[in-house]
Each structure stands twice: as structure tokens, then as C-alpha cells.
Backbone as JSON Lines, residues from 0, in Angstrom:
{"i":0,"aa":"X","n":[10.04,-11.13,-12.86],"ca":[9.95,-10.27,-14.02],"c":[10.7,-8.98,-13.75]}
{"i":1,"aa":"X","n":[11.49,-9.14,-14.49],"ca":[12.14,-7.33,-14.3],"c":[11.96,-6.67,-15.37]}
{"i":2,"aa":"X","n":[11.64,-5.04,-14.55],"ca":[10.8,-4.4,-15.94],"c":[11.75,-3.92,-17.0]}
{"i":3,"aa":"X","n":[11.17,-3.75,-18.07],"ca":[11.68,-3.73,-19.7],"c":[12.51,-2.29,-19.5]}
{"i":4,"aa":"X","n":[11.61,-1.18,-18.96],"ca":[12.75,-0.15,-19.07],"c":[14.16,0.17,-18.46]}
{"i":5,"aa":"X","n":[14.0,-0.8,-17.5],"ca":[15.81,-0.95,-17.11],"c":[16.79,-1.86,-17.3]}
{"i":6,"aa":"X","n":[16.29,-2.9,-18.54],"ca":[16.84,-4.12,-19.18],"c":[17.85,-3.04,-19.85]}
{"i":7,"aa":"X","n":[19.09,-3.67,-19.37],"ca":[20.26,-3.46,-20.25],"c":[21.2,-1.95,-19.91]}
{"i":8,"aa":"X","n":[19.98,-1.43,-18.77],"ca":[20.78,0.02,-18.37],"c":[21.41,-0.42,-16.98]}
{"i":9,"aa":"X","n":[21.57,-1.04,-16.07],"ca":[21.91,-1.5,-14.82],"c":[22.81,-3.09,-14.91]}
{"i":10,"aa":"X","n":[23.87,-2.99,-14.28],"ca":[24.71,-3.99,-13.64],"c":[24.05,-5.08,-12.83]}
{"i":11,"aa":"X","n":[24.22,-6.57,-13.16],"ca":[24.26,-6.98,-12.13],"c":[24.22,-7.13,-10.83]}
{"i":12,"aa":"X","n":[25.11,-6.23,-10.82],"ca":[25.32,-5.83,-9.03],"c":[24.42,-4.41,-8.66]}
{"i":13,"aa":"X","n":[24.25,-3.56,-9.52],"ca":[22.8,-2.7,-9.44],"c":[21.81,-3.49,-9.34]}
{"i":14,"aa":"X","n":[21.28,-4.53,-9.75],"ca":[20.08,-5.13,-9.59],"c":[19.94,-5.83,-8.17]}
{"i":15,"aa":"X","n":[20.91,-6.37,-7.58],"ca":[21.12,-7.31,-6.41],"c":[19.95,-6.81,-5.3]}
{"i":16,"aa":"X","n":[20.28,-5.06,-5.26],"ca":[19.85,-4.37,-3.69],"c":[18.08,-4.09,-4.58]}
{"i":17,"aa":"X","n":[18.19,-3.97,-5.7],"ca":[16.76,-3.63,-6.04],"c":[15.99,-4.8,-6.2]}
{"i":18,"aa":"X","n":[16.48,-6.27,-6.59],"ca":[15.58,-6.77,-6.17],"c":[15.19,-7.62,-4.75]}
{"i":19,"aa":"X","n":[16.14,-7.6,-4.2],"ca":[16.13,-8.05,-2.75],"c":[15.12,-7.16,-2.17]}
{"i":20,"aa":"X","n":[15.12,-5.75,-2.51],"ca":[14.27,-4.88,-1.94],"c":[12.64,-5.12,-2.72]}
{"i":21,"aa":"X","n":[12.24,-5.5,-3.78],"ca":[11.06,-6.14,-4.11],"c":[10.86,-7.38,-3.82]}
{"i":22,"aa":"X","n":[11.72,-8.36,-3.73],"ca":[11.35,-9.55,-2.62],"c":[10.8,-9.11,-1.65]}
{"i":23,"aa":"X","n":[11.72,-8.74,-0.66],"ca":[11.25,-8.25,0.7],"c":[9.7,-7.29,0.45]}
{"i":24,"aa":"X","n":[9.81,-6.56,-0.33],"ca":[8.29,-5.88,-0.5],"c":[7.66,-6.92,-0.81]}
{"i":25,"aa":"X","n":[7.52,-7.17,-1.28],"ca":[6.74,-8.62,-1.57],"c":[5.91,-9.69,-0.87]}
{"i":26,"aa":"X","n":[7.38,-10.05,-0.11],"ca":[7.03,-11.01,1.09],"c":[6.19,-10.3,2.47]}
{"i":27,"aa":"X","n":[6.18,-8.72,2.44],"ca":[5.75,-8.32,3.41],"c":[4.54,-7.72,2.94]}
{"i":28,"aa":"X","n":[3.94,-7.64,1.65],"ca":[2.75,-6.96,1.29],"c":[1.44,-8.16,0.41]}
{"i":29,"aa":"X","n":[2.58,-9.05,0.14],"ca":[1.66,-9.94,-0.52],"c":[0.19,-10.02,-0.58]}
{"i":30,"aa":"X","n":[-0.52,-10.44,1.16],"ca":[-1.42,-10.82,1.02],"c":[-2.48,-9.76,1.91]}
{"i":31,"aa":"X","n":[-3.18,-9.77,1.82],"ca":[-4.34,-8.36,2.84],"c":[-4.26,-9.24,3.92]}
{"i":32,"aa":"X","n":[-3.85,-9.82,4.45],"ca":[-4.08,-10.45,5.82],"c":[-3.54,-10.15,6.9]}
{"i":33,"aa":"X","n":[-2.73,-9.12,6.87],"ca":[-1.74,-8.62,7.73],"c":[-2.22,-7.97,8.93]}
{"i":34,"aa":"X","n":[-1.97,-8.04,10.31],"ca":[-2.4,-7.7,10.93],"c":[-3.15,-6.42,11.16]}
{"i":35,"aa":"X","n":[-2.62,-5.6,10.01],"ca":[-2.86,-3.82,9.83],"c":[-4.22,-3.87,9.36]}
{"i":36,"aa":"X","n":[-4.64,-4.74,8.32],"ca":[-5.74,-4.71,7.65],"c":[-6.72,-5.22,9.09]}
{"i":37,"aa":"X","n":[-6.2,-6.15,8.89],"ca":[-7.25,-7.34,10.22],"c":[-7.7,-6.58,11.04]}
{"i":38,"aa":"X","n":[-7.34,-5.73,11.43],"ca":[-7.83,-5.09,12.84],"c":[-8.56,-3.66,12.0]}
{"i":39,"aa":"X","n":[-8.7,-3.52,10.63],"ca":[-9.59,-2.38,10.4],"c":[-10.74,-3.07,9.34]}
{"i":40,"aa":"X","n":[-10.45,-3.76,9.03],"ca":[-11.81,-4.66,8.55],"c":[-12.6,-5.16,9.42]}
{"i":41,"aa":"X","n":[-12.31,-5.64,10.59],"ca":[-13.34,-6.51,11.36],"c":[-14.25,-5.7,12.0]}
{"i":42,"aa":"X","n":[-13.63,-4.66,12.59],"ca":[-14.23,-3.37,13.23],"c":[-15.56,-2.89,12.18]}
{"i":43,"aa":"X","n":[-15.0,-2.61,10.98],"ca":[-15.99,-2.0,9.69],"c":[-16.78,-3.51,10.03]}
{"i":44,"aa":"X","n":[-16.31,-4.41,9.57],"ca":[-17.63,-5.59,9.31],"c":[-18.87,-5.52,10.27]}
{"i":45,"aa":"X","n":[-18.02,-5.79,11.32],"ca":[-19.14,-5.84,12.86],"c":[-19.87,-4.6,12.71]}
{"i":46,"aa":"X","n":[-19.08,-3.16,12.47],"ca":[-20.1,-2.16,12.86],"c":[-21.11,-2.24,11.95]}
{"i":47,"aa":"X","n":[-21.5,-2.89,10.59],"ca":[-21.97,-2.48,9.77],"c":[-23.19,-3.15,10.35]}
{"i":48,"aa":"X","n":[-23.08,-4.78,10.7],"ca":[-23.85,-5.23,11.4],"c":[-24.78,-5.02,12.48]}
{"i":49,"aa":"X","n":[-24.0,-3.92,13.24],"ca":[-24.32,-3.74,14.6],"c":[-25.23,-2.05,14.24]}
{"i":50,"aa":"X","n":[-24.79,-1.58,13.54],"ca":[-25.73,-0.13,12.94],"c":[-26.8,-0.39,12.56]}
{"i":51,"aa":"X","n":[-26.6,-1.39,11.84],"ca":[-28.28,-1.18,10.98],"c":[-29.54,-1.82,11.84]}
{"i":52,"aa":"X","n":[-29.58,-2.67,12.51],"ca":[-29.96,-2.99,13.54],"c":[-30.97,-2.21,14.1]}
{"i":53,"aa":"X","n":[-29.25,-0.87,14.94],"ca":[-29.58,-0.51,16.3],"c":[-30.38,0.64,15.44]}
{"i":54,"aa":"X","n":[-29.94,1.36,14.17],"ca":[-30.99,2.14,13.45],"c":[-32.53,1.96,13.33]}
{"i":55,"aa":"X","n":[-32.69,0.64,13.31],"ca":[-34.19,0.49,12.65],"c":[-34.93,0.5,14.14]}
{"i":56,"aa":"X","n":[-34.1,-0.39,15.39],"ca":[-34.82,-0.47,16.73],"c":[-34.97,0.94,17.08]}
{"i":57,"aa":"X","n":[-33.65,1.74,17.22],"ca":[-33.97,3.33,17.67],"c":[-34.76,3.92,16.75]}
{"i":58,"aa":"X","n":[-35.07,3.78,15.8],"ca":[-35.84,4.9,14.83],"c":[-37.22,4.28,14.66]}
{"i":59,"aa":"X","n":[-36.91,3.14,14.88],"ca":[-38.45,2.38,14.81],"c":[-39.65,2.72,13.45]}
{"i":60,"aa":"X","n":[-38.59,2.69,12.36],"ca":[-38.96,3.15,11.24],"c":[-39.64,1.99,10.3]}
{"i":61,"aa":"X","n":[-40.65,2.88,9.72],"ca":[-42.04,2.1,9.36],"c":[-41.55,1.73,7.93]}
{"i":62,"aa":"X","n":[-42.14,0.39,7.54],"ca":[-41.83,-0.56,6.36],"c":[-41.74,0.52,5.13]}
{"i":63,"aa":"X","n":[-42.59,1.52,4.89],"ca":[-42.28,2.07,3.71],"c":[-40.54,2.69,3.54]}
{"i":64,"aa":"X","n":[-40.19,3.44,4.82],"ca":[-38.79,3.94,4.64],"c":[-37.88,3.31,5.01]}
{"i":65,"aa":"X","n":[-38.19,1.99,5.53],"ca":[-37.1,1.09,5.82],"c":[-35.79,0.81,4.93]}
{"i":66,"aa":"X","n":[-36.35,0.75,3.66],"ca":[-35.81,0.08,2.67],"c":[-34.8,1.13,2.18]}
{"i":67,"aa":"X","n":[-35.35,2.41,2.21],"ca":[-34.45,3.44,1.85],"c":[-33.4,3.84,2.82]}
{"i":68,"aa":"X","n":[-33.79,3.67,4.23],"ca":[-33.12,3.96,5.21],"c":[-32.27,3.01,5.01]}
{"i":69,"aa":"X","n":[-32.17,1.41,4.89],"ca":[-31.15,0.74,4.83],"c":[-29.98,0.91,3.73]}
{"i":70,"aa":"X","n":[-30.75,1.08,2.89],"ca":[-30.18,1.71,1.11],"c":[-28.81,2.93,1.97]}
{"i":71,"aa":"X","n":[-29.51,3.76,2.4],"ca":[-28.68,4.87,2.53],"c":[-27.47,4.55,3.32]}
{"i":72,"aa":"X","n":[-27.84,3.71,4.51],"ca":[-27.14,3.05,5.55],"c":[-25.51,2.82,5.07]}
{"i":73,"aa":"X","n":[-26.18,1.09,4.35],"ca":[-25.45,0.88,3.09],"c":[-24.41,1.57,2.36]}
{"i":74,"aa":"X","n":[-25.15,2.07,1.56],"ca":[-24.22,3.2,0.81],"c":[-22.7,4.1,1.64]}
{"i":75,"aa":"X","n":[-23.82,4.65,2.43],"ca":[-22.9,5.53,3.45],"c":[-21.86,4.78,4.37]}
{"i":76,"aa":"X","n":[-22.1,3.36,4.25],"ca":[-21.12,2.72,5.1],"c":[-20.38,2.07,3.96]}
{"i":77,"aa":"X","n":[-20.49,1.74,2.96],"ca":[-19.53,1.14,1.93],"c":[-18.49,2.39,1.54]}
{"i":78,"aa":"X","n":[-18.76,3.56,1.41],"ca":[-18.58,4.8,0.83],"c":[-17.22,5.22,2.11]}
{"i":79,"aa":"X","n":[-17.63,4.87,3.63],"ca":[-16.41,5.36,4.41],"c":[-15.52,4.51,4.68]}
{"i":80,"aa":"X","n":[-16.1,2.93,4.75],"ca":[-14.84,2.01,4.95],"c":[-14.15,2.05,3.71]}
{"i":81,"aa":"X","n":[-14.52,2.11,2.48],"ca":[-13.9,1.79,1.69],"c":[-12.64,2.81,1.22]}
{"i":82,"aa":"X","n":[-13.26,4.36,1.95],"ca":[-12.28,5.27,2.15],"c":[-11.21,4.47,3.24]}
{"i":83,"aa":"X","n":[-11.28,4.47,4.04],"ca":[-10.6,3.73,5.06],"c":[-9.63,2.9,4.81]}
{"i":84,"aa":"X","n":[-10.45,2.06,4.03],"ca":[-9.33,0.71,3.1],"c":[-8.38,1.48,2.81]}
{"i":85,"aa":"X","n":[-9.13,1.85,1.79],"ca":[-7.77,2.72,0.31],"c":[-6.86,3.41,1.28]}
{"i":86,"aa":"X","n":[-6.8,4.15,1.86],"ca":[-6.54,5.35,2.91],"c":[-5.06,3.9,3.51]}
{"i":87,"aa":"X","n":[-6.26,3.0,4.56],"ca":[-4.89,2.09,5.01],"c":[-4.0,1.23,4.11]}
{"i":88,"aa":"X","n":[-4.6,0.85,2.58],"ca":[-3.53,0.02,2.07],"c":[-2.62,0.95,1.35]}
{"i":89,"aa":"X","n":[-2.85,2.34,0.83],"ca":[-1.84,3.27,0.57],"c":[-0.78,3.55,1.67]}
{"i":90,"aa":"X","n":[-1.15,3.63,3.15],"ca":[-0.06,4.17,4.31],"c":[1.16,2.66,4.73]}
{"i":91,"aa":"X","n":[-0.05,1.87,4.34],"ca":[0.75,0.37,4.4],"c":[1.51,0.03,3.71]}
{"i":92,"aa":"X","n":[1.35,0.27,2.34],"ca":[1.95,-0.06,1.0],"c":[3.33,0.69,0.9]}
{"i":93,"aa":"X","n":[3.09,1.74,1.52],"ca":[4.23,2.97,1.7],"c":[5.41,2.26,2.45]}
{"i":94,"aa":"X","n":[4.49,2.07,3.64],"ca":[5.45,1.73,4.47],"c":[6.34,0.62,4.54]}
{"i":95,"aa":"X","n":[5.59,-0.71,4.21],"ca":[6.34,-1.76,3.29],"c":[7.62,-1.36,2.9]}
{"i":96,"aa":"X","n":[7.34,-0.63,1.76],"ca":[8.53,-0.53,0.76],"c":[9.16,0.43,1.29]}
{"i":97,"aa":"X","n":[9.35,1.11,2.53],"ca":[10.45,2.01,2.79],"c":[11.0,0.89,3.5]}
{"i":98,"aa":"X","n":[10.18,0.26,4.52],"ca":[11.27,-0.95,5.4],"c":[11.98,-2.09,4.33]}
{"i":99,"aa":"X","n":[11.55,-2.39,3.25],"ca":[12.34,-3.28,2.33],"c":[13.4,-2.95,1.52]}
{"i":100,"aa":"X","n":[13.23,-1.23,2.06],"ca":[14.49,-0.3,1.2],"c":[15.33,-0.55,2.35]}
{"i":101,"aa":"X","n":[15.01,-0.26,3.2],"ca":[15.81,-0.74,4.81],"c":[16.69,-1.78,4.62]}
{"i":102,"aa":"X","n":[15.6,-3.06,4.47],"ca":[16.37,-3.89,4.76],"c":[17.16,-4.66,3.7]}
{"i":103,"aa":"X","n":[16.89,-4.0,2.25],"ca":[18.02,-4.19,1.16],"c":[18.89,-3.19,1.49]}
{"i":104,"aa":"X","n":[19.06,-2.74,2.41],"ca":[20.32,-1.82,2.52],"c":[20.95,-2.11,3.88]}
{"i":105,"aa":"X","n":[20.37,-2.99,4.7],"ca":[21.28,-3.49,5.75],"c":[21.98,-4.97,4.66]}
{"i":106,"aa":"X","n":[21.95,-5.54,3.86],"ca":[21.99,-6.47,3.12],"c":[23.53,-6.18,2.1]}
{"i":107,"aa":"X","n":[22.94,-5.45,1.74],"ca":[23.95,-4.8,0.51],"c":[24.72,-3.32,0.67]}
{"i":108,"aa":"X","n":[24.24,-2.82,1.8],"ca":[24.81,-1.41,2.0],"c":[24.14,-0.81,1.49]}
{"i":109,"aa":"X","n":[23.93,0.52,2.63],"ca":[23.11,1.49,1.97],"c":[23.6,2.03,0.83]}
{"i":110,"aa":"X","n":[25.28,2.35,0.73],"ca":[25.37,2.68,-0.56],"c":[24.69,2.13,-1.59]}
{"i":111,"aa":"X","n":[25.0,1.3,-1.81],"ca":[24.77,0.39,-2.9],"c":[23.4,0.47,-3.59]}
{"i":112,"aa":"X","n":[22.2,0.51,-2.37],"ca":[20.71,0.93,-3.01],"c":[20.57,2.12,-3.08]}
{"i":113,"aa":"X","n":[21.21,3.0,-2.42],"ca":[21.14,4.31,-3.06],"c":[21.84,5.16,-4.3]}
{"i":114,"aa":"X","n":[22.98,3.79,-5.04],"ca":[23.37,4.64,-6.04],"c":[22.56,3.94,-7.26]}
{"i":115,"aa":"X","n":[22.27,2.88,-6.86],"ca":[21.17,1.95,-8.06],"c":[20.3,3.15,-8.1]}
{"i":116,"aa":"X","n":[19.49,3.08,-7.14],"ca":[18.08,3.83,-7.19],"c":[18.62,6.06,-7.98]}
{"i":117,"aa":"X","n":[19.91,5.96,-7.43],"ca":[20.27,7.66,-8.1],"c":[20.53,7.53,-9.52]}
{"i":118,"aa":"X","n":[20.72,5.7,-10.15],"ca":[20.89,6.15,-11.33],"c":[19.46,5.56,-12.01]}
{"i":119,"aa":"X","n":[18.83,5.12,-11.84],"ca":[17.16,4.93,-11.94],"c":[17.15,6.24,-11.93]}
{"i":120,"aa":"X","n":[16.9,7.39,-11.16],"ca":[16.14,8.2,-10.82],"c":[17.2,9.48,-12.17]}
{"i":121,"aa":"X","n":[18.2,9.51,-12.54],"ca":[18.73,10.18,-13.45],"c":[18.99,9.93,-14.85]}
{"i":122,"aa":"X","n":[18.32,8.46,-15.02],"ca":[17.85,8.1,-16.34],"c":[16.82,8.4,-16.94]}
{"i":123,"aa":"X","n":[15.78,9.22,-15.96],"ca":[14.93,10.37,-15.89],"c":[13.57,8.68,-16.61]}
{"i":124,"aa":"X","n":[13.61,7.86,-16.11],"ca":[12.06,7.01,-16.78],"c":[11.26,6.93,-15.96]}
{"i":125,"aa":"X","n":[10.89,7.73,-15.14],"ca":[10.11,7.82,-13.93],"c":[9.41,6.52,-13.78]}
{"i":126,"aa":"X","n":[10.37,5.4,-13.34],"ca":[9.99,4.2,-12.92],"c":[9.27,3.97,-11.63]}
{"i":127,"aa":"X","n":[8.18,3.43,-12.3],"ca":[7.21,3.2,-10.83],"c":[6.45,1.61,-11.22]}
{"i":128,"aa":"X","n":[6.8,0.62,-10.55],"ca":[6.49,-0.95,-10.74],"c":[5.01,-1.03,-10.58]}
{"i":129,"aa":"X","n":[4.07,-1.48,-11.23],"ca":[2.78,-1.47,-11.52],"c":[2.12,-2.88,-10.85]}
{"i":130,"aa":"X","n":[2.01,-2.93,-9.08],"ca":[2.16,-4.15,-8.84],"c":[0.13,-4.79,-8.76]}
{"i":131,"aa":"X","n":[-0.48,-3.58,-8.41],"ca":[-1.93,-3.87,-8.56],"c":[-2.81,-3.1,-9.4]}
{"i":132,"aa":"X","n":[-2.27,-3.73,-10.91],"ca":[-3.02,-3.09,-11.86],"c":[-2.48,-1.27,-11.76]}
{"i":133,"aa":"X","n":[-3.49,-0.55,-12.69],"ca":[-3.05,0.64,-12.64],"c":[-3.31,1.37,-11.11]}
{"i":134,"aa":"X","n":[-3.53,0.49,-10.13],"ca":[-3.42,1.54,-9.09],"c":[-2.21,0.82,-8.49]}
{"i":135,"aa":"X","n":[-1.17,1.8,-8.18],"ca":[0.03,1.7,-7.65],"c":[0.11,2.37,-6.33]}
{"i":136,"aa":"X","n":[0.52,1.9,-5.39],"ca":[0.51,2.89,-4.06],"c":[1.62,2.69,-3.82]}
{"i":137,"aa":"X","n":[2.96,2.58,-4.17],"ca":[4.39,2.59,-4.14],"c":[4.77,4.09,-4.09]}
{"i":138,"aa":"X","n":[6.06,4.45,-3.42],"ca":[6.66,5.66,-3.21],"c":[6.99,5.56,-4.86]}
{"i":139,"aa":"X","n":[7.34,6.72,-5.03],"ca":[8.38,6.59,-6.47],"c":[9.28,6.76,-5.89]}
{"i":140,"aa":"X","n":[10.71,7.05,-7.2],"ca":[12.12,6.19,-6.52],"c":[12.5,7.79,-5.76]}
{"i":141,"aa":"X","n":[12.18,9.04,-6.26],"ca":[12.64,9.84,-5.44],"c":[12.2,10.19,-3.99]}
{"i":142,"aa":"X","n":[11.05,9.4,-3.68],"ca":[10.63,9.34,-2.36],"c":[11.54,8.72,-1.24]}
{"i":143,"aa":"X","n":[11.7,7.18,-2.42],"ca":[12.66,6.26,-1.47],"c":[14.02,6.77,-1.26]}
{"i":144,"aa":"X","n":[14.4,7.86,-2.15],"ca":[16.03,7.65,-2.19],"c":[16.11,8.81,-0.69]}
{"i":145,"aa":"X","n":[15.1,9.99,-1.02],"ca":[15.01,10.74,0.43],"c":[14.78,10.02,1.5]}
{"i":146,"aa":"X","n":[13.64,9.0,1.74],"ca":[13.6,8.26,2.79],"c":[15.02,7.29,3.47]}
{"i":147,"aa":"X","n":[15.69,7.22,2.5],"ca":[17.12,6.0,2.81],"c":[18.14,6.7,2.87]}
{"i":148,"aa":"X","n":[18.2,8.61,2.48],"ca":[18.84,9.07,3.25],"c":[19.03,10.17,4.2]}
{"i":149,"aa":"X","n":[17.34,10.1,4.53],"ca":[16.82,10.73,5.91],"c":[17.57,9.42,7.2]}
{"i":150,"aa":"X","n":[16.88,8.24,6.47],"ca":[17.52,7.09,7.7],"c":[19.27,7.19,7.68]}
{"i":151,"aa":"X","n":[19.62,7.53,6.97],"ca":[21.16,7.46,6.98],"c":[21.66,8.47,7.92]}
{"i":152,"aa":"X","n":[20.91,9.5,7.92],"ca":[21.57,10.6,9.04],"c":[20.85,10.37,10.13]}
């Protein structure tokens, strides 16, 4: 699917490096399984397991406040991993798509994705691809075009 607001403003050969560079994002963000996630989910899972536990043995807390104590537990542990998540699939998501700007530009030349993306970015439609629902954790294009030519120097 290519999006509606750049139907008919871009070349052929403008499109080549932009979508090679959402393939490649693609192929590298697809699925949460990635080793980045894996190793900060399992940690959260186990500890959640391993807290509530060692809470009730150390506190040795009596049936009436148990329930609240776990409640809070709970809460307070859904409340920081889930910071955590968001936190790692935004730094991930980032990062993705600067290496797929990379590597559509070892592909096609860096020129080439950087004058697509300068005339995206001076058609002024502040294009930003909407890939999980309204939450997007993608650079916008003026992020990428600094990032591809920070790497250039």
C-alpha cells in the first residue's frame, strides 16, 4: 500500500529507495520477537512471579491485606513494565528505521533517499506512515533525513 498523499507527487525512481527502506523496516520490525524485546519481557515476567511470592513470605501478611497487597503489587508492576515496553518498542522502532534508511541507501545511494525524502519533506505533508494504529513510533522524515546525513559525514 502506498500512501494516498504521495500518489502522483514522486517518480518511480523516488519511490524505489523509499520503499526498499519500508520493506527493510518491515522485515526487521515485524514481529515483537526480536531479541531486544525477548530479553526485557522475560526478566518482567519472572520478576513478577518471583515478587509477589517473596512479598507475602517476607511480610507475612495476614489474609485480610493480602488481597490488597497483591492488588497493589499488580498494579505497580503492570504500570512499570509496561512503561518499559513502550519506552523499548519506541527506541527500537527508531532504530529500525534509521538502519533501513541505511540500508536503502547502501542500495540505491544515499543520494537518492535523501533527495526523495527532501522532497517529501518540502511538499510540507508532514508524512508520517501509520504502521500500529494511531500510535506511531517512527522518526518523521526530518529526523531521518538528519540521521542519513549525520551518517554521511
Amino acid at each position: 500500500m502506498l500512501p494516498e498523499r504521495l500518489m502522483e507527487k514522486l517518480t518511480p525512481e523516488e519511490w524505489r529507495p523509499l520503499l526498499a527502506s519500508g520493506i527493510l523496516y518491515y522485515n526487521r520490525f515485524r514481529s515483537l520477537n526480536s531479541p531486544y524485546l525477548k530479553s526485557l519481557v522475560l526478566p518482567l515476567a519472572v520478576g513478577m512471579f518471583v515478587l509477589i511470592p517473596a512479598l507475602f513470605v517476607t511480610l507475612r501478611v495476614s489474609a485480610p491485606y493480602s488481597i490488597w497487597l497483591l492488588l497493589g503489587v499488580l498494579v505497580s508492576w503492570t504500570i512499570f513494565s509496561g512503561y518499559l515496553l513502550w519506552r523499548s518498542l519506541f527506541v527500537e522502532s527508531k532504530r529500525a528505521r534509521f538502519e533501513a534508511d541505511e540500508k536503502a541507501a547502501e542500495l540505491f545511494g544515499r543520494d537518492a533517499i535523501i533527495a526523495t525524502l527532501t522532497k517529501i519533506d518540502s511538499l510540507n505533508l508532514d508524512y508520517k506512515p501509520l504502521y500500529i494504529g494511531r500510535l506511531n513510533y517512527s522518526p518523521n522524515i526530518r529526523q531521518r533525513l538528519e540521521h542519513l546525513k549525520k551518517a554521511d559525514s
